[in-house]
Backbone as a chain_set.jsonl record, in Angstrom:
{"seq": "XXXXXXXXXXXXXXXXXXXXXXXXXXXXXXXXXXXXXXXXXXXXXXXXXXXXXXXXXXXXXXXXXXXXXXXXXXXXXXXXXXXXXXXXXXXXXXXXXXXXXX", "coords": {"N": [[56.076, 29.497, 5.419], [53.625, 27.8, 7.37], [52.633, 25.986, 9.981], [49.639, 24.627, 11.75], [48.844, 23.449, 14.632], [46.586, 21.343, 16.206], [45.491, 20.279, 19.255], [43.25, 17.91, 21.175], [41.576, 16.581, 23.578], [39.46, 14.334, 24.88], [35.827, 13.688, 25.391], [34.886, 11.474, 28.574], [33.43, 9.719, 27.76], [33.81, 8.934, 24.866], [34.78, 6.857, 22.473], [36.285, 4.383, 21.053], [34.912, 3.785, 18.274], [33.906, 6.141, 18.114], [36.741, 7.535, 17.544], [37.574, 7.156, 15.306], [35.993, 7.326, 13.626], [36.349, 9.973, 13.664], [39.129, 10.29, 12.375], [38.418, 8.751, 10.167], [36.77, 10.557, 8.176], [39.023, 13.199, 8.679], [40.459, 12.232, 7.007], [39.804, 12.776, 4.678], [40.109, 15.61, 3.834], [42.507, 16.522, 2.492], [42.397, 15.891, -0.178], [40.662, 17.537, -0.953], [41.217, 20.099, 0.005], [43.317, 22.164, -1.914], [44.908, 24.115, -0.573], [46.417, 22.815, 1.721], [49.739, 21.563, 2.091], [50.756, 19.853, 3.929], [49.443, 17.315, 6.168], [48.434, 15.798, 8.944], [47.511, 13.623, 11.625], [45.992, 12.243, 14.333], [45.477, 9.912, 17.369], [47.004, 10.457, 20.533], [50.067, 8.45, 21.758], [50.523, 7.781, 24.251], [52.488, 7.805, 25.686], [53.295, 9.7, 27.363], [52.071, 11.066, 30.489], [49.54, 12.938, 31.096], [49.03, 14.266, 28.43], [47.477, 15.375, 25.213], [44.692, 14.183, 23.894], [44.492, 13.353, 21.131], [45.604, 14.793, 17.629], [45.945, 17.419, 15.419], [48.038, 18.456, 12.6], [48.595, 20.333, 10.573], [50.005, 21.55, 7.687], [50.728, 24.314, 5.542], [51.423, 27.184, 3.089], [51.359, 29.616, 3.75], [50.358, 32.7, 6.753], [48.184, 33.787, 5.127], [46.94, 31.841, 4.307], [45.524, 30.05, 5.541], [42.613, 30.511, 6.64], [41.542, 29.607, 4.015], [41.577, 26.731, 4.673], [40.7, 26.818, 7.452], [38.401, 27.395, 6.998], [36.923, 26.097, 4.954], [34.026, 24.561, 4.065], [33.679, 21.469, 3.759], [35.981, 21.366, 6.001], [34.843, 22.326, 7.797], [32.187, 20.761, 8.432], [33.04, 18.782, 9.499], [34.205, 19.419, 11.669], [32.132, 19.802, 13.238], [30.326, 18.194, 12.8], [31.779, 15.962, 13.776], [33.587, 16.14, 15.628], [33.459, 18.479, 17.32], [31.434, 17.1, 18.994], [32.415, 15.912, 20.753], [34.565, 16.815, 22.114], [36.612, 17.248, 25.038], [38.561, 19.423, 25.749], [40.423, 21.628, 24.242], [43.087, 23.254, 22.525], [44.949, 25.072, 20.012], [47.437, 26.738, 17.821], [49.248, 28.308, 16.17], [52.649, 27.971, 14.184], [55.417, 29.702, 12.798], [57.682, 28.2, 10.063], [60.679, 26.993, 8.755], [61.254, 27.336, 5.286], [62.376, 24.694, 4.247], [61.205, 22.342, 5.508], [58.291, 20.146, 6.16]], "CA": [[55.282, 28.319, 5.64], [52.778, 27.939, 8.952], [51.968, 24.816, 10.749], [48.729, 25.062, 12.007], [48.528, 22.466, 14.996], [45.716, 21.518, 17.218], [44.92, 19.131, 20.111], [41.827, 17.994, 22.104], [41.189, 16.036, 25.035], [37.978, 13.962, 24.402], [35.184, 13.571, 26.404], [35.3, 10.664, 28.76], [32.472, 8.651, 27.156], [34.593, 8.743, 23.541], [34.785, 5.42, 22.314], [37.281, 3.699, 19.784], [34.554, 3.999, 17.038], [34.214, 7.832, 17.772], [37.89, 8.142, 17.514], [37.821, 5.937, 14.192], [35.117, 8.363, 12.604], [36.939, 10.967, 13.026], [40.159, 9.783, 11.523], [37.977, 8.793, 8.409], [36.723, 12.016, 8.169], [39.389, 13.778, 8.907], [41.335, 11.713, 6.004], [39.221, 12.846, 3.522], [40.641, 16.547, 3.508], [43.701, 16.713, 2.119], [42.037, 15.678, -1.237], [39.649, 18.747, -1.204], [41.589, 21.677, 0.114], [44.316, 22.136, -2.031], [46.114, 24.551, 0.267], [47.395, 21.763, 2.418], [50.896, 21.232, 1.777], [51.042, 18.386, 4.802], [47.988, 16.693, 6.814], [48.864, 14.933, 9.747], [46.804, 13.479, 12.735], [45.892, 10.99, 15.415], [45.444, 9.837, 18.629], [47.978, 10.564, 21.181], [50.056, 7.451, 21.677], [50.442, 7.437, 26.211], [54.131, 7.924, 26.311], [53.606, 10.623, 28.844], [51.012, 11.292, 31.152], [49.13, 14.549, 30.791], [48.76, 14.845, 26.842], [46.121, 15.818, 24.914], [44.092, 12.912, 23.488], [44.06, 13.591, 19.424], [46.364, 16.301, 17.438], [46.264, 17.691, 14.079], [49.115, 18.917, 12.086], [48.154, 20.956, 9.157], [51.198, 22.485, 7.299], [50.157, 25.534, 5.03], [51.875, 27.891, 2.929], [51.442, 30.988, 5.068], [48.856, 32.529, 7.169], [46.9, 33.922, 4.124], [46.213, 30.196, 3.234], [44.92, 29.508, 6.896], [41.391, 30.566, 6.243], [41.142, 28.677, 3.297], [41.404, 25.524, 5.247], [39.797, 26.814, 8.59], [36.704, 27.855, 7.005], [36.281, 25.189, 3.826], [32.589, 23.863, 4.243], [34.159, 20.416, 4.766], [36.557, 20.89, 7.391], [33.401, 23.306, 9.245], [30.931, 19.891, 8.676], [34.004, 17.989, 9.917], [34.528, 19.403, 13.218], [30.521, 19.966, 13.799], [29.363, 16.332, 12.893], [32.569, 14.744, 14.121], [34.769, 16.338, 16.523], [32.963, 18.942, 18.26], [30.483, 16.68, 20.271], [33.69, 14.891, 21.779], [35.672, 17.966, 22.436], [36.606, 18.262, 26.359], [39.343, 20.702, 25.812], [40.64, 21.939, 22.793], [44.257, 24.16, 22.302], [45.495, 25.322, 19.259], [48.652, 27.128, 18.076], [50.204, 28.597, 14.245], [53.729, 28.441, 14.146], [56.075, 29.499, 11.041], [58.439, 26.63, 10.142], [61.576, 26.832, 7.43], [61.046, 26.68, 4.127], [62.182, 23.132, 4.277], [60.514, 21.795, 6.604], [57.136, 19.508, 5.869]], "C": [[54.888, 28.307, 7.119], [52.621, 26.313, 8.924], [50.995, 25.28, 11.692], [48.352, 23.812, 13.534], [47.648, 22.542, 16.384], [45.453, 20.019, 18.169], [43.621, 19.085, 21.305], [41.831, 16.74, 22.971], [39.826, 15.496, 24.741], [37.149, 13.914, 25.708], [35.255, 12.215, 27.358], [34.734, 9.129, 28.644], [32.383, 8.567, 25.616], [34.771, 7.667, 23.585], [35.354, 5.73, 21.105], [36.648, 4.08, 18.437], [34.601, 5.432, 16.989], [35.254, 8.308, 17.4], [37.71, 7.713, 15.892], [37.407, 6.784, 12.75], [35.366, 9.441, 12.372], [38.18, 10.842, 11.816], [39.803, 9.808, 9.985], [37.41, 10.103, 8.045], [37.647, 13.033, 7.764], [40.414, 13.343, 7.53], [40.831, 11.859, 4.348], [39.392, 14.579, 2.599], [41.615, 16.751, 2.71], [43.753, 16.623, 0.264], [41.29, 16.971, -1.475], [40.067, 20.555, -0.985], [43.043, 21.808, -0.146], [45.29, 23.232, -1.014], [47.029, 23.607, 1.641], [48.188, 21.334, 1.938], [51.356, 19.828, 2.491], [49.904, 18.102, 6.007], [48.386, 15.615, 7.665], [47.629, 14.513, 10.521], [46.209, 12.585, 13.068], [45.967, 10.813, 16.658], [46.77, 9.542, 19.175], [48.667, 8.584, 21.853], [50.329, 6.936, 23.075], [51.475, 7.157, 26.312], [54.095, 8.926, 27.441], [52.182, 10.847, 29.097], [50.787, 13.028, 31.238], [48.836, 15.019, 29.302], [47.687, 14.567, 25.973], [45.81, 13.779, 24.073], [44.389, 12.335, 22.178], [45.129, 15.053, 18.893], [46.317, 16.051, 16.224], [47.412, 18.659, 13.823], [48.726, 19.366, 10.865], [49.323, 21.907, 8.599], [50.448, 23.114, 5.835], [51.259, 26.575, 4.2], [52.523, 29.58, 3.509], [50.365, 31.072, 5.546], [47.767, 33.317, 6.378], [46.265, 33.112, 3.911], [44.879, 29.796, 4.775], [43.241, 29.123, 7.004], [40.742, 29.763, 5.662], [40.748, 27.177, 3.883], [40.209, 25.637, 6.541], [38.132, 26.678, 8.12], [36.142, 27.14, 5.432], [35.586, 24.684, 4.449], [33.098, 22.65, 4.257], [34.638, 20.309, 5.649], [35.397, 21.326, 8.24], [32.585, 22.035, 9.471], [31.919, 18.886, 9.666], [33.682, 18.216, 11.616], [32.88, 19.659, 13.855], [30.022, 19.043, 14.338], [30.323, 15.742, 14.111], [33.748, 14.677, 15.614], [33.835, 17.292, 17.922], [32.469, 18.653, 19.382], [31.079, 15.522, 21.037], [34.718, 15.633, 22.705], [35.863, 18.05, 24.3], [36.954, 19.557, 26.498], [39.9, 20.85, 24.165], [41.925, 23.351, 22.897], [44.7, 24.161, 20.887], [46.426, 26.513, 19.152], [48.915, 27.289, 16.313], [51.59, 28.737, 14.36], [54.308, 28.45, 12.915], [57.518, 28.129, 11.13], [59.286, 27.182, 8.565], [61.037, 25.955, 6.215], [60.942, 25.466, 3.753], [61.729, 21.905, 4.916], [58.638, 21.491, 6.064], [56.528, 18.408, 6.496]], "O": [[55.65, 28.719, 7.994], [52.514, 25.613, 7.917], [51.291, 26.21, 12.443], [47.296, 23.227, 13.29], [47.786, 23.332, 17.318], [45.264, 18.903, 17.684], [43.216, 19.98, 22.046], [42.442, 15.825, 22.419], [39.012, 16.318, 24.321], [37.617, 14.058, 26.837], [35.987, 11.483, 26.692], [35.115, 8.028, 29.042], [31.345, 8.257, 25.031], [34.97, 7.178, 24.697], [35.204, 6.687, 20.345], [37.333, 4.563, 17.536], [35.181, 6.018, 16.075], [35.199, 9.426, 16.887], [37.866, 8.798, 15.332], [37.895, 6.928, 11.63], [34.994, 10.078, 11.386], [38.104, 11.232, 10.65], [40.325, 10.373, 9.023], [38.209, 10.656, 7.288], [37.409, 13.737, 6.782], [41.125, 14.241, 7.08], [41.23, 11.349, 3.3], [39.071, 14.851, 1.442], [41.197, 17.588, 1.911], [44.657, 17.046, -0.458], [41.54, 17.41, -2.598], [39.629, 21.618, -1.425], [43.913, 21.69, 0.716], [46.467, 22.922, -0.831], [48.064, 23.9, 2.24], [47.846, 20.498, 1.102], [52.04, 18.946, 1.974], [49.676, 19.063, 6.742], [48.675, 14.531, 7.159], [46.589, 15.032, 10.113], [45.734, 11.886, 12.173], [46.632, 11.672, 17.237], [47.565, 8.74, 18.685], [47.899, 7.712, 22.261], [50.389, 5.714, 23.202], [51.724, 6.195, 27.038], [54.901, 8.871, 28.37], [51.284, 10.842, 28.255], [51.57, 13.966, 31.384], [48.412, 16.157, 29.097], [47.045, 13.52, 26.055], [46.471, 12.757, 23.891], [44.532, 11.125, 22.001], [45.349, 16.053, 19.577], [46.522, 14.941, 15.731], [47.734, 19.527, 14.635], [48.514, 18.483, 10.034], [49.496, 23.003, 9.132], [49.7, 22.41, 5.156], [52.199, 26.785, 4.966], [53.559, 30.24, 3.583], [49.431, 30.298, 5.335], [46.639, 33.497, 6.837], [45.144, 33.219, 3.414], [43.715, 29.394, 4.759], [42.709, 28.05, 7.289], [39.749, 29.174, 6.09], [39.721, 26.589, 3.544], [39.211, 24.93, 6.68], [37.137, 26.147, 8.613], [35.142, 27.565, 4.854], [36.01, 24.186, 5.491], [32.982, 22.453, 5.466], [34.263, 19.446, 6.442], [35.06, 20.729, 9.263], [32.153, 21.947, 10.621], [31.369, 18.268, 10.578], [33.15, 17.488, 12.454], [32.709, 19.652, 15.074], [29.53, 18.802, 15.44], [29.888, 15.208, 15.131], [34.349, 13.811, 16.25], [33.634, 16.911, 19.075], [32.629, 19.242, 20.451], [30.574, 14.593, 21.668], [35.412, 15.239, 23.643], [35.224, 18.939, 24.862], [36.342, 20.506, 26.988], [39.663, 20.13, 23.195], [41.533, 24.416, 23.373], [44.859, 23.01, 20.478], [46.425, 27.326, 20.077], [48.745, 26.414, 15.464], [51.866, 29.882, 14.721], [54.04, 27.641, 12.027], [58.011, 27.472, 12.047], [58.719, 27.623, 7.565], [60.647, 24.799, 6.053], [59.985, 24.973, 3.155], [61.981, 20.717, 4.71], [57.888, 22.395, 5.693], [55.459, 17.969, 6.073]]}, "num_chains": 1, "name": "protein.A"}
């Protein structure tokens, strides 16, 4: 099992509704690409200074499945329409995670 997790830094003329639209958006996956095992994500909550803005958590079977999700024609319209034209910075990261772990 992979966790797939990513965070971004918005631009600094992101507004509440931009964040909002993604969220709905972004909440509409988990219904469409069955290889998601667990679908996390949200804005960072300012317990520490320095951290990214927004983070997704996508837990995955392995990294055969990865694709499936990266490159389903919704998540691609997703991050085009919704995320992209907010993006300052952007880091992502795959790590494997115990079987039991979700």
């Amino acid at each position: 099992m992979i966790m797939h997790l990513v965070t971004f830094t918005w631009r600094p003329d992101v507004t509440n509704d931009d964040v909002l639209a993604v969220i709905e958006a972004l909440s509409s996956l988990p219904d469409q690409i069955p290889e998601l095992l667990s679908y996390r994500f949200g804005p960072d909550l300012g317990l520490r200074e320095g951290n990214a803005d927004f983070a997704v958590a996508a837990t995955l079977e392995g990294p055969e499945t990865l694709p499936a999700y990266l490159d389903h024609p919704e998540h691609v319209r997703i991050i085009s329409e919704f995320i992209a034209p907010l993006i300052a910075t952007r880091q992502a990261v795959q790590i494997e995670l115990p079987p039991e772990t979700t």
